[in-house]
N, C-alpha and C positions, 0 to 999 in steps of 0.2 A: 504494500500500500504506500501510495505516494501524495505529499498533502504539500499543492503550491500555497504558500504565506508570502499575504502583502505587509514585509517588514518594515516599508514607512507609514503605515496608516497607524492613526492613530494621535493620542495628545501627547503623551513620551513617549513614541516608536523613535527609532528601535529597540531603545530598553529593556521598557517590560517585555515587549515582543521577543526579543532576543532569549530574556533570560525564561519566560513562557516555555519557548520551544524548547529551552537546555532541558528544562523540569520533563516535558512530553519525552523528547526525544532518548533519554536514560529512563525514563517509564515504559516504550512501547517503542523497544530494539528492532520490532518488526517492520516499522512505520520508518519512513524517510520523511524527513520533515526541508524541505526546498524552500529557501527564506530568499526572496527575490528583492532588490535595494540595494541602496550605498554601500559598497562592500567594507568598506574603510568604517565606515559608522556602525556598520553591525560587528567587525573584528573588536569594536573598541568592549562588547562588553561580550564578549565570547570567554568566556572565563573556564570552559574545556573544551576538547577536541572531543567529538564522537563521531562515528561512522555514520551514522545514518543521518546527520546535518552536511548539505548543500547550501553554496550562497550562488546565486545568480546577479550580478550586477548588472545597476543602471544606475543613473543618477538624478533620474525624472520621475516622480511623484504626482500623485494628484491632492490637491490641498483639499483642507474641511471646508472651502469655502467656492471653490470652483464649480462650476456649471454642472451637476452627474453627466450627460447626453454628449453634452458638448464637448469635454473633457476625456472622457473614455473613444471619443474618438478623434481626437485632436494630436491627442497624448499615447501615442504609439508607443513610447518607451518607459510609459509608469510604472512602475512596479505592477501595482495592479492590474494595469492590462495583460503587459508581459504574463503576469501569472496566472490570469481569464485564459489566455490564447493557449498555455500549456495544459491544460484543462480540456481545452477544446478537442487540442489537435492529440489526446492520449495520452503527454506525456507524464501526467501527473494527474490523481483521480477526483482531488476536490480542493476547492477553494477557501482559504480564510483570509480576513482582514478586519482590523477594527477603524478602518479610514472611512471615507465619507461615504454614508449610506447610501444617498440617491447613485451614486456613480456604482456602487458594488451590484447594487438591484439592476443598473443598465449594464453593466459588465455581463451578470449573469444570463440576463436574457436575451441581449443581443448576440452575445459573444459564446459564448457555452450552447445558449438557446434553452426553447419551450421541450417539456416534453410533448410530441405531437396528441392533440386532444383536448389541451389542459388551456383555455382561455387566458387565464392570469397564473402567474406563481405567490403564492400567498407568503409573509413574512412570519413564523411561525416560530415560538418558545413555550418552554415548560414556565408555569406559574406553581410557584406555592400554595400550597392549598390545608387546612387542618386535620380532614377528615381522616381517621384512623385508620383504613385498607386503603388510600390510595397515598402514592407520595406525590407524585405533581401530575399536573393538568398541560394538556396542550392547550394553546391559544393561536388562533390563526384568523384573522387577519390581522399582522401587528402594524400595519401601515405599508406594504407595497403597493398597495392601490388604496388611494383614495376616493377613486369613485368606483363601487362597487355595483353590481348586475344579481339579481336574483343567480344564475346561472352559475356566479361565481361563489356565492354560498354554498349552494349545494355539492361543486368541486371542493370545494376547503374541507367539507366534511369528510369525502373519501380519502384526501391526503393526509390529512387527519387521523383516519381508523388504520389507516394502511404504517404511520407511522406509528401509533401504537401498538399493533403488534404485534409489526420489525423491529423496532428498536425498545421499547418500551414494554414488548412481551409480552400485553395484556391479553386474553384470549378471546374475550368480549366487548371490546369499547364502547362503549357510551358516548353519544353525539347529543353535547344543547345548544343550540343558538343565543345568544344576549339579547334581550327585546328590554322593553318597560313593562312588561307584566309576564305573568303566567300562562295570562288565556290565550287559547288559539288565536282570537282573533286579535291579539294588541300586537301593537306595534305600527310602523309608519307603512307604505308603500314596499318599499323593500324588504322588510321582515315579514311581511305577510305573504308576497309573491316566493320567498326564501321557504320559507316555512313549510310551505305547499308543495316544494320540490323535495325536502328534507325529507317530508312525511312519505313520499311515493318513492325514495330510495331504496331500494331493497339490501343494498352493498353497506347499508348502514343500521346501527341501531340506535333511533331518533328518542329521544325523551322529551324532546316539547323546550318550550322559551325557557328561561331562566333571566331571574330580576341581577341587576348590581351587586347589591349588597349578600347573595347568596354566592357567590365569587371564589371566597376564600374556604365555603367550607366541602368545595370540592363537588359541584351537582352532578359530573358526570369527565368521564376521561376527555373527550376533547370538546372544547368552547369556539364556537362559529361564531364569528364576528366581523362587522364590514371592517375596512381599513382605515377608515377617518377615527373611526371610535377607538378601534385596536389599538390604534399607537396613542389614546389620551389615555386609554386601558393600562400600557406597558409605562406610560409615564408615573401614573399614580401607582402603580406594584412597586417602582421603583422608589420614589418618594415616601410611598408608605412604609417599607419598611426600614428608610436611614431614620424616618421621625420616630419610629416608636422605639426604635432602640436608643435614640439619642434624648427622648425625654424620662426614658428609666434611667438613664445613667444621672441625666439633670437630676433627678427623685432623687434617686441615691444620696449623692454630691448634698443638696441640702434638704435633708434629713437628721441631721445630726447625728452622734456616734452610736445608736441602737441603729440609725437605717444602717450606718457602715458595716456595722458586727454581721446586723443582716446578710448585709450582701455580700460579706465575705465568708459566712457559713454554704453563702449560695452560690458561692463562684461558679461551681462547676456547674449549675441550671444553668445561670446568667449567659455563661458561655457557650453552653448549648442550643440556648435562643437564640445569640446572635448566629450562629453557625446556621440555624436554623432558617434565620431569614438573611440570608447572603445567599442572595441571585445568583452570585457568580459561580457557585459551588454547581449550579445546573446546568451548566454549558453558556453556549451563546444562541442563538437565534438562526434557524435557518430558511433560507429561501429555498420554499421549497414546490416542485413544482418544474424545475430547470432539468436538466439530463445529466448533470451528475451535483452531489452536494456545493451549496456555497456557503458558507457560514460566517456569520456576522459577531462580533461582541464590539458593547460600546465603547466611545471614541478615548471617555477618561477611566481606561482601561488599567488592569492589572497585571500582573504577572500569573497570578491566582488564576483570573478569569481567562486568563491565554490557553494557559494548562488545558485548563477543563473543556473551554470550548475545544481544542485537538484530540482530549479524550471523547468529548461527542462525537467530535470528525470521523473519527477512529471506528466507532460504534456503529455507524450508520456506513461504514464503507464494510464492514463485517457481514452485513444482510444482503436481502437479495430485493430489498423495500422499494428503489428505483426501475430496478429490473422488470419486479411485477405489475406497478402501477403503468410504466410506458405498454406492457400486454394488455392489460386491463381496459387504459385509455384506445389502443389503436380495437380493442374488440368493440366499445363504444362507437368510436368511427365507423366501423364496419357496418 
């Protein structure tokens, strides 16, 4: 298995990127990890030699703030292209980068391309969830489309169940859509015309809307969502869990020294909660829906979250979840 990394993207690439890949690349001897960028700028923090790390140089990037469309085709020598086009052309099996998103979504689907069948590719991550037999939730749309088609709802759900489980393992996925209500008929225009396709899926098993606020406690393995909402969806998961860990610790802090004794009889809960709610420990986000994996984690990224996301990379290039869905879609075709 071969995994091209866009080693300038990113708010400290190469850095964390760098030392990400060290961590993967001495975890999963199998995997070659191909870091494409400033060759000089990723030696600086290569802190060992392994076999299965590659550097590809160039010294053209695409910035957080450049055009996606415009960029990915202007920019022949970006890292990120360069490592779309090795993708494409076989030489390496999937893609990661934590650089600018709109440009990685055109990379993927212009450059890589659609699986044939598949309308839109959906921006899809695991969400935290409480509920006791499940660990995390698929969420799909997390914002590669923002204007979404009844048509493409009902695809999110297959990609959806189909990545459940391939990668996720589950035997029976559970499919709900996000609306304003419960009842069949709520929701706007598109939820309702969504809905209607959901229900006459046969490739899926539909449980009906689900409200907001029942989100976290897990209603079903994968969450259908358009992509306007999706990505306010991944903003607030994100926010919501640096605020709730950052106002226990506030609590703590001024509490006085019974909160203190507290929390230090409770270290290791404490610790567990945050571990708990640290996204990054889930991978990154993948667009999925292309013809081979692309995989995204955000811009003010970790070394943590580098890791993880290449052990999802990893995971997902282990199955045969790509394979099946492009049979699946060209028998729809048929």
């Amino acid at each position: 298995m071969r995994i091209a990394i866009d080693a300038m993207g990113g708010d400290d690439a190469p850095k964390v990127v760098v030392e990400g890949v060290l961590v993967a690349a001495e975890a999963f001897p199998d995997t070659t990890m191909v870091m494409y960028g400033d060759e000089k700028k990723i030696n600086e923090y290569m802190t060992k030699s392994l076999p299965n790390i590659e550097i590809v140089h160039t010294d053209e990037k695409i910035e957080g703030d450049d055009d996606p469309v415009r960029s990915v085709r202007r920019k022949k020598k970006a890292s990120m292209v360069l490592a779309a086009h090795s993708v494409k052309d076989g030489e390496n099996d999937a893609l990661f980068s934590a650089g600018n998103t709109g440009a990685l979504l055109a990379a993927g689907t212009l450059i890589i391309g659609r699986i044939r069948g598949i309308d839109r590719p959906a921006l899809m991550a695991s969400m935290l969830t409480v509920k006791s037999n499940r660990d995390n939730m698929l969420v799909l749309d997390l914002g590669s489309n923002a204007d979404t088609k009844p048509i493409n709802l009902d695809q999110y759900a297959t990609l959806g169940t189909y990545y459940a489980k391939y990668v996720n393992k589950v035997e029976n996925p559970t499919v709900a859509l996000l609306n304003n209500g419960t009842e069949d008929n709520k929701g706007n225009q598109l939820t309702k015309a969504g809905f209607d396709l959901l229900k006459e899926n046969e490739n899926i098993q539909f449980v009906g809307n689900v409200e907001a606020r029942e989100m976290f406690n897990g209603p079903a393995d994968v969450l259908v969502v358009d992509g306007f909402t999706g990505n306010a969806v991944l903003k607030s998961m994100e926010g919501t869990a640096s605020t709730v860990v950052n106002l226990l610790m506030d609590a703590i802090k001024d509490s006085g020294t019974k909160g203190k004794l507290g929390a230090l009889l409770l270290k290791d809960q404490l610790k567990g909660l945050k571990d708990t709610m640290n996204l990054s420990k889930l991978g990154g986000a993948i667009l999925f829906g292309v013809k081979s994996p692309v995989m995204k984690t955000h811009g003010a990224t970790d070394a943590e979250a580098v890791y993880h996301t290449l052990r999802q990379t990893r995971d997902i290039l282990q199955t045969d979840v790509l394979k099946d869905l492009e049979q699946y879609f060209e028998n729809v075709q048929k």
